[in-house]
KOLDOKOL-19412 format. One line per 5 residues: their letters; for each residue x, y, z of N, C-alpha, C. Coordinates in steps of 0.05 Angstrom, whole numbers, plus 32768, in hexadecimal, padded with zeros to 4 digits. Example, Ala and Ser with C-alpha at 12.3 -4.5 7.8 and 13.67 -1.06 7.14 Angstrom:
BEGIN
AS = 8108:7F8E:809C:80F6:7FA6:809C:8108:7FBE:809C ~ 8101:7FD3:808E:8111:7FEB:808F:8102:8001:809D
//
This chain:
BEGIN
XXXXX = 76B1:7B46:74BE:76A2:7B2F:74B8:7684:7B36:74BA ~ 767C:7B2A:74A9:7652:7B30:74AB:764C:7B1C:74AC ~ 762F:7B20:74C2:7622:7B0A:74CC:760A:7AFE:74AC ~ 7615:7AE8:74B0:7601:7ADC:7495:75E4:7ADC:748E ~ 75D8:7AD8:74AD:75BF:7AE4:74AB:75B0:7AFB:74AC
XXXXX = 75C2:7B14:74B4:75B1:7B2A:74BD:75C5:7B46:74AA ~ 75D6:7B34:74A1:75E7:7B4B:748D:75F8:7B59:749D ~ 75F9:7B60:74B0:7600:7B6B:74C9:7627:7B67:74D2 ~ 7631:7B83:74C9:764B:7B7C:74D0:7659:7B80:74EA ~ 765E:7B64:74F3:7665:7B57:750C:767D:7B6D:7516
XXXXX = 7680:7B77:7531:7694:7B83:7535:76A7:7B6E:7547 ~ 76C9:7B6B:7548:76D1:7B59:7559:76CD:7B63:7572 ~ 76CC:7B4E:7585:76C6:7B50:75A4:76E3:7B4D:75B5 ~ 76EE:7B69:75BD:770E:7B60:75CC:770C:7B4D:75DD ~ 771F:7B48:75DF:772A:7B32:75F4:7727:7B3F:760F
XXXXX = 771F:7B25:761E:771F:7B3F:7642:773B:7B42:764D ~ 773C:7B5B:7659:7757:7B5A:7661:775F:7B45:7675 ~ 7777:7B42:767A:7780:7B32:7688:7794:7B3A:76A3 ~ 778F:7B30:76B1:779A:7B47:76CC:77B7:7B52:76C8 ~ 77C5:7B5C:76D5:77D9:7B64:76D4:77EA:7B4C:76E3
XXXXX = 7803:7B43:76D6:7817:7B30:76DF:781B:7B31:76F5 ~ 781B:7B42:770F:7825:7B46:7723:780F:7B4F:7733 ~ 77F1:7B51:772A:77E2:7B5A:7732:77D2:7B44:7752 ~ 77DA:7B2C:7748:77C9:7B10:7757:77E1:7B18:7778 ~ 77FA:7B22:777A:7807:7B1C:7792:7805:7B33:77A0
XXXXX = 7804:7B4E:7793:7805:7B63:77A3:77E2:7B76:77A5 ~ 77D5:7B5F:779D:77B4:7B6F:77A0:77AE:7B75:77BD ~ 77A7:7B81:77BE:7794:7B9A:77D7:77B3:7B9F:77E7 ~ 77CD:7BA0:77DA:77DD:7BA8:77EE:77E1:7BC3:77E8 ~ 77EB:7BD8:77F3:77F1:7BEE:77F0:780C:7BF4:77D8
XXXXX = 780F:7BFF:77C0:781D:7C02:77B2:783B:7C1A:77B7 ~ 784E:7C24:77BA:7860:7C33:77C3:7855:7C48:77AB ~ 7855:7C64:77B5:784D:7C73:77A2:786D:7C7B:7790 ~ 7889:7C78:77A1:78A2:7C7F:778D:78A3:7C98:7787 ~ 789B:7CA5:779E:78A4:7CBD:779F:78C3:7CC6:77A6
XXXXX = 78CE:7CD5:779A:78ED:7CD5:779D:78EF:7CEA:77B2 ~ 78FA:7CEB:77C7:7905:7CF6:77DA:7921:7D0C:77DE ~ 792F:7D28:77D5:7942:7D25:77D2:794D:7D33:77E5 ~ 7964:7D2C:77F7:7967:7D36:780F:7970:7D58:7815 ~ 796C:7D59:782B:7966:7D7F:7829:7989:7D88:7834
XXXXX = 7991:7D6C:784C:79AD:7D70:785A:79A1:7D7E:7870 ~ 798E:7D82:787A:797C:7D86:7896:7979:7D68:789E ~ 7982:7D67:78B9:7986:7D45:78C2:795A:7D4A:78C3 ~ 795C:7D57:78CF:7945:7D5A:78DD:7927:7D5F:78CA ~ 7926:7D66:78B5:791F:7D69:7899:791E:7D50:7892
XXXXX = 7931:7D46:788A:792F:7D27:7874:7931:7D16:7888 ~ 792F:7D10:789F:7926:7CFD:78B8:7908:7CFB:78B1 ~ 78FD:7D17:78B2:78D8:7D17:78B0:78D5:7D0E:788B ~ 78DE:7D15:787A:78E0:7D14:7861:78DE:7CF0:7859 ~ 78F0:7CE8:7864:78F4:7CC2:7867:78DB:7CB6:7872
XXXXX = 78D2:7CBD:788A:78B6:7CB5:7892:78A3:7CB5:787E ~ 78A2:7CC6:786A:788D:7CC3:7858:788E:7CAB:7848 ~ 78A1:7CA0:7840:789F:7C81:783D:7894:7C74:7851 ~ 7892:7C7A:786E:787E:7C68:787D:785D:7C6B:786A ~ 7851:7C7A:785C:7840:7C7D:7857:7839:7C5D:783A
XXXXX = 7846:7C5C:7835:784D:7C4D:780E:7845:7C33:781A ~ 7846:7C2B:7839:783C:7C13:783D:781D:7C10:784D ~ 7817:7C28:784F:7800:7C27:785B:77E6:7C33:7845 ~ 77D1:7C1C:7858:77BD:7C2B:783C:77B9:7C47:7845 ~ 77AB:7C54:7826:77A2:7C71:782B:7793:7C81:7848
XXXXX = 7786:7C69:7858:7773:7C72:786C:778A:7C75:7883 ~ 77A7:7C6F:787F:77B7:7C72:7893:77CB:7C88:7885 ~ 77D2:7C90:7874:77E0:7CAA:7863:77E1:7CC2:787F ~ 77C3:7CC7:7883:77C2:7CE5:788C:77D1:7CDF:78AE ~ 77D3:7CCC:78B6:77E7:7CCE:78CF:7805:7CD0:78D0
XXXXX = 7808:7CCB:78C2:7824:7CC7:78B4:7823:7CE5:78A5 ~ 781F:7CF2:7897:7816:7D10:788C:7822:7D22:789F ~ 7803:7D1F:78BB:780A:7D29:78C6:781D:7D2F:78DE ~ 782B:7D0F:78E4:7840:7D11:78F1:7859:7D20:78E2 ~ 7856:7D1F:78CA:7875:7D2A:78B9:786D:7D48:78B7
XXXXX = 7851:7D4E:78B5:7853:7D6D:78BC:7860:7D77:78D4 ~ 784F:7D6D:78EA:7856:7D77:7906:7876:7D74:78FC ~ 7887:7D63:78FF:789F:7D5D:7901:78AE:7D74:78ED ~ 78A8:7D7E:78D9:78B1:7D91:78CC:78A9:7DAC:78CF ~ 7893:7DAE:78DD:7891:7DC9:78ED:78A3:7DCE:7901
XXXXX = 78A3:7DB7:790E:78B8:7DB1:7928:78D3:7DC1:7928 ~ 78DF:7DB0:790C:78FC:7DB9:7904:78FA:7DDD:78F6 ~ 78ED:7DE3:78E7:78DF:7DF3:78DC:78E9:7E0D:78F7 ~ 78D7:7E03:790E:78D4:7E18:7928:78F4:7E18:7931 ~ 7906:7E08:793B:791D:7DFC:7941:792A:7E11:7935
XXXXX = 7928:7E17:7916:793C:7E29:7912:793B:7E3F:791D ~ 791E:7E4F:791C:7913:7E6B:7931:792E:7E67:794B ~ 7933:7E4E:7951:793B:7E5A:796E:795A:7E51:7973 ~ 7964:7E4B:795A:7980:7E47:7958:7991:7E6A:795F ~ 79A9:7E5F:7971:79B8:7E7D:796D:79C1:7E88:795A
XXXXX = 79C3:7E9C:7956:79CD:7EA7:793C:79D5:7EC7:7943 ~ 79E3:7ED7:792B:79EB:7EED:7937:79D3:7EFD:793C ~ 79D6:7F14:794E:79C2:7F21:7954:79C0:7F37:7942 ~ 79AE:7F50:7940:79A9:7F5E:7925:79B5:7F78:7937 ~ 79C4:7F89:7930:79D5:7FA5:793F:79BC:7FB0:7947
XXXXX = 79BD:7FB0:796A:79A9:7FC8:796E:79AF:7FE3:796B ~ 7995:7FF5:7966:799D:8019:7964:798C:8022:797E ~ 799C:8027:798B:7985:8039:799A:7967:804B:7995 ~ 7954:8046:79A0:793E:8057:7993:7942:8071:79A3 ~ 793F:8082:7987:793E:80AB:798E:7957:80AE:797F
XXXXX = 7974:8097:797C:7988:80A2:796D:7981:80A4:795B ~ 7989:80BE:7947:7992:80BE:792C:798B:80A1:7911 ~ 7999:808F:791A:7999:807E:790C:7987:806D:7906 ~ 7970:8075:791D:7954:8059:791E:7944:806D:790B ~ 794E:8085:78FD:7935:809A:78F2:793D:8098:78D1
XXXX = 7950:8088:78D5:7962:808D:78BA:7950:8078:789B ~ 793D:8073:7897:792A:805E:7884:792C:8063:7867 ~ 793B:8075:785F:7949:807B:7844:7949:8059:783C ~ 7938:8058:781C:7937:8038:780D:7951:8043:77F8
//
């Protein structure tokens, strides 16, 4: 359309957006990020893994405590294995024969 006095072709003006439908109940709340989780079968692993959903309800300025409790907690288990029994590796005596033997 042109403006009748100035010759001037009018561009249309959009519409303002309009909030989002669901936007008025859940404003300033923290959103769940839906991150999918998938379990490792380490009780001790996806125990700390599940806590990270503690995070999806807290705002961002509370994330890094929660972070870093699921780190510690997975270093934890992480170390745990270091000190599980397991078989031991055949000792050789050092000076025998066999400790000289490094053939790849």
């Amino acid at each position: 359309m042109t403006d009748p006095m100035t010759g001037a072709r009018e561009l249309p003006v959009p519409a303002p957006e309009s909030p989002a439908p669901d936007a008025g109940a859940d404003a300033g709340r923290p959103l769940p990020l839906g991150v999918d989780r998938t379990p490792t079968g380490d009780a001790a692993v996806d125990a700390q893994l599940a806590r990270l959903a503690d995070a999806d309800h807290l705002a961002a300025s509370g994330h890094l405590e929660v972070y870093e409790d699921v780190h510690r907690g997975l270093r934890d288990a992480l170390t745990a294995l270091d000190r599980r029994p397991g078989p031991s590796a055949p000792s050789v005596p050092i000076g025998s024969p066999a400790s000289y033997d490094n053939r790849s």
